[in-house]
ZAGURO-718201 format. One record per residue (C-alpha): residue number from 1; residue in one letter; chain; x, z, y negated. Coordinates in steps of 0.5 Angstrom, whole numbers. Example, Ala and Ser with C-alpha at 12.3 -4.5 7.8 and 13.67 -1.06 7.14 Angstrom:
// ZAGURO-718201
{num = 1, residu = a, chaine = A, x = 25, z = 16, y = 9}
{num = 2, residu = s, chaine = A, x = 27, z = 14, y = 2}
//
This chain:
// ZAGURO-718201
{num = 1, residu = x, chaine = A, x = -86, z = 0, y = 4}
{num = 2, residu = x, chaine = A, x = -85, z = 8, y = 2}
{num = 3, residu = x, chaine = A, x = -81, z = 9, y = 10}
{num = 4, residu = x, chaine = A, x = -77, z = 2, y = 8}
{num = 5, residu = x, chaine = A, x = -75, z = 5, y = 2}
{num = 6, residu = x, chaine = A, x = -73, z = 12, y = 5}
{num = 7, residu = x, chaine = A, x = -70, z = 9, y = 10}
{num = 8, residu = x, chaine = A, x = -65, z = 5, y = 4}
{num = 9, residu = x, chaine = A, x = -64, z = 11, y = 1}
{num = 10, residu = x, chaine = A, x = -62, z = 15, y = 7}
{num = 11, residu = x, chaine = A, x = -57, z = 9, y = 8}
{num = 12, residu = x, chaine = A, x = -54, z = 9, y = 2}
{num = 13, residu = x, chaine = A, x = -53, z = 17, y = 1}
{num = 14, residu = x, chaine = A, x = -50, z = 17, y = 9}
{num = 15, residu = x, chaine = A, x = -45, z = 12, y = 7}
{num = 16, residu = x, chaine = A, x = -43, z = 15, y = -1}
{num = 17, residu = x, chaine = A, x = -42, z = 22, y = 2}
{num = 18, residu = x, chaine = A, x = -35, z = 24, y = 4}
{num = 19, residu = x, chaine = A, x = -31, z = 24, y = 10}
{num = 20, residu = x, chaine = A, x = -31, z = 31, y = 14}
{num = 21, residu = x, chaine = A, x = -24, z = 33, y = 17}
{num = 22, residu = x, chaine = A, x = -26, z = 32, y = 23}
{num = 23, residu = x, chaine = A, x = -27, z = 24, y = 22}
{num = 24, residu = x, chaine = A, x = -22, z = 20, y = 23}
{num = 25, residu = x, chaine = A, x = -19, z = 16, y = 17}
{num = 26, residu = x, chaine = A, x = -17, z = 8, y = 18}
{num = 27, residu = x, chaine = A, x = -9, z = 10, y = 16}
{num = 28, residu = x, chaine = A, x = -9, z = 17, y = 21}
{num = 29, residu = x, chaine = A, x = -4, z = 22, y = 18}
{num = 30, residu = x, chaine = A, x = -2, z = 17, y = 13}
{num = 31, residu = x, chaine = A, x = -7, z = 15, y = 10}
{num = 32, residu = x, chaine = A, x = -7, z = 16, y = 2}
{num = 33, residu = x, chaine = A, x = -11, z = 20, y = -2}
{num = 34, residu = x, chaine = A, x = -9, z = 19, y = -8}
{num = 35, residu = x, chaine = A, x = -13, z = 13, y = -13}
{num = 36, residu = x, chaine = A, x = -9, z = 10, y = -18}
{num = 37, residu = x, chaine = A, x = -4, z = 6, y = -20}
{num = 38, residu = x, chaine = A, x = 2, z = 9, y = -16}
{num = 39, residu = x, chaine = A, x = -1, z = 11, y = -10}
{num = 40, residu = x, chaine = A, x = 3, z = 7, y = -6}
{num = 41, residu = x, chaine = A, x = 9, z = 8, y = -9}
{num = 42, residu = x, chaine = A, x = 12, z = 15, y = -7}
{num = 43, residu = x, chaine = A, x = 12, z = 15, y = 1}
{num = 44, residu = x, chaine = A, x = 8, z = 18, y = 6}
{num = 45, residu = x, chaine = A, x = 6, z = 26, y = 6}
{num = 46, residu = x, chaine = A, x = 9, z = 26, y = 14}
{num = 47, residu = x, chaine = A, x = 14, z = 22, y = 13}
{num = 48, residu = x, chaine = A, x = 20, z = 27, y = 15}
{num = 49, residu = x, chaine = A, x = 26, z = 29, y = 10}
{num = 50, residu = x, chaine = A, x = 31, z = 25, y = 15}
{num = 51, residu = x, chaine = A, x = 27, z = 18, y = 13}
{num = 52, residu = x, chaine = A, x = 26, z = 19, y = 7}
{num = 53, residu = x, chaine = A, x = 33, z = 16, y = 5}
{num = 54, residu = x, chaine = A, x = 30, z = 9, y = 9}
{num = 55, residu = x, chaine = A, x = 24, z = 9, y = 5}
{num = 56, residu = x, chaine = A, x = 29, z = 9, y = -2}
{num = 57, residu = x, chaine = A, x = 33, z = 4, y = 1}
{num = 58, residu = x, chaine = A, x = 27, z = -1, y = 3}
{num = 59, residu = x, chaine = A, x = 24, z = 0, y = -4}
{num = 60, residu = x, chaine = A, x = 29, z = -2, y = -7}
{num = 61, residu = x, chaine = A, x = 30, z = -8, y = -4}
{num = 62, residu = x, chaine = A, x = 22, z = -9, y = -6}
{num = 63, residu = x, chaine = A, x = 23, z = -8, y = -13}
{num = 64, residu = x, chaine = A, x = 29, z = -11, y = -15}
{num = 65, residu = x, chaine = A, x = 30, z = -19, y = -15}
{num = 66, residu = x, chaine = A, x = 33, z = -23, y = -10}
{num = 67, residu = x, chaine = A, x = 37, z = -30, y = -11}
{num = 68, residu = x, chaine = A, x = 35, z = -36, y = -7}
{num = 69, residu = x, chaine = A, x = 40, z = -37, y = -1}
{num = 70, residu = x, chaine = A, x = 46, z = -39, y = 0}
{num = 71, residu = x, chaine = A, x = 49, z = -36, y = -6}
{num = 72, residu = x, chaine = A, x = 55, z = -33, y = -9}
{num = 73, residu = x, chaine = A, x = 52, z = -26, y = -8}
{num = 74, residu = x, chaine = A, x = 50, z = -24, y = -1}
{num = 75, residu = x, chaine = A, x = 48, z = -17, y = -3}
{num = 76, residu = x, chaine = A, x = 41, z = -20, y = -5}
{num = 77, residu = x, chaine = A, x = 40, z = -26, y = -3}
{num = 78, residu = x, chaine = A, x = 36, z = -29, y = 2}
{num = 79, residu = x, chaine = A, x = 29, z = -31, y = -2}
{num = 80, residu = x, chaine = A, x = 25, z = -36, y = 1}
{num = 81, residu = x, chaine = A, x = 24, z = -44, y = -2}
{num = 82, residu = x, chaine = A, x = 17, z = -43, y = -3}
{num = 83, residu = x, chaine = A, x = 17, z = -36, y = -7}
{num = 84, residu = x, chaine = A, x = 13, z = -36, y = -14}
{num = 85, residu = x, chaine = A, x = 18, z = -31, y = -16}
{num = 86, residu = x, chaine = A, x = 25, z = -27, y = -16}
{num = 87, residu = x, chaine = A, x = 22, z = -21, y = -12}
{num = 88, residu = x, chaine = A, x = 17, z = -18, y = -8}
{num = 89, residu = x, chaine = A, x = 15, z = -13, y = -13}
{num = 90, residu = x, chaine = A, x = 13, z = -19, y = -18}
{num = 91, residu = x, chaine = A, x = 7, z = -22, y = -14}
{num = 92, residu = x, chaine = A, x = 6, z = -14, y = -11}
{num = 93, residu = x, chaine = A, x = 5, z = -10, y = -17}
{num = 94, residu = x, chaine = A, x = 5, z = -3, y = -16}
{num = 95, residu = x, chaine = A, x = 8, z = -3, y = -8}
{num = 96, residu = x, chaine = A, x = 3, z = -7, y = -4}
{num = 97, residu = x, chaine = A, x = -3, z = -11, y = -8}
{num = 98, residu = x, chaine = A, x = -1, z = -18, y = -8}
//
């Protein structure tokens, strides 16, 4: 009894205690650090300058509402039948959970 407890808690420390530099991280070089709400709303830290215009752009595109296609407008319509909603960031509140 007293080796299966030891053994739990050496299993339990192991798994809470933080990665060194040289393990590797599920996202490599692009994995987020941060906690919070706003985590993935900045782009990533290796993400070059000459990119970052594209990153606004498509966030743009995933915080500001669509309309149902076809219609009047072409510059944001293209939302799907089956949609719950008018835009991305309505079901993927503060960029990705959804």
């Amino acid at each position: 009894m007293k080796s299966y407890l030891s053994a739990s808690l050496l299993t339990a420390l192991f798994f809470l205690s933080p990665l060194h530099a040289h393990e590797t991280y599920s996202g490599g070089k692009t994995t987020v650090k941060k906690e919070g709400a706003n985590a993935f709303s900045l782009p990533a830290a290796n993400l070059p300058m000459s990119k970052r215009l594209d990153f606004s752009v498509g966030n743009s595109f995933f915080r500001n509402p669509w309309v149902p296609a076809p219609s009047s407008t072409d510059a944001r319509d293209g939302l799907g039948p089956l949609f719950n909603t008018n835009g991305c960031q309505n079901c993927h509140i503060k960029d990705g959970r959804g």
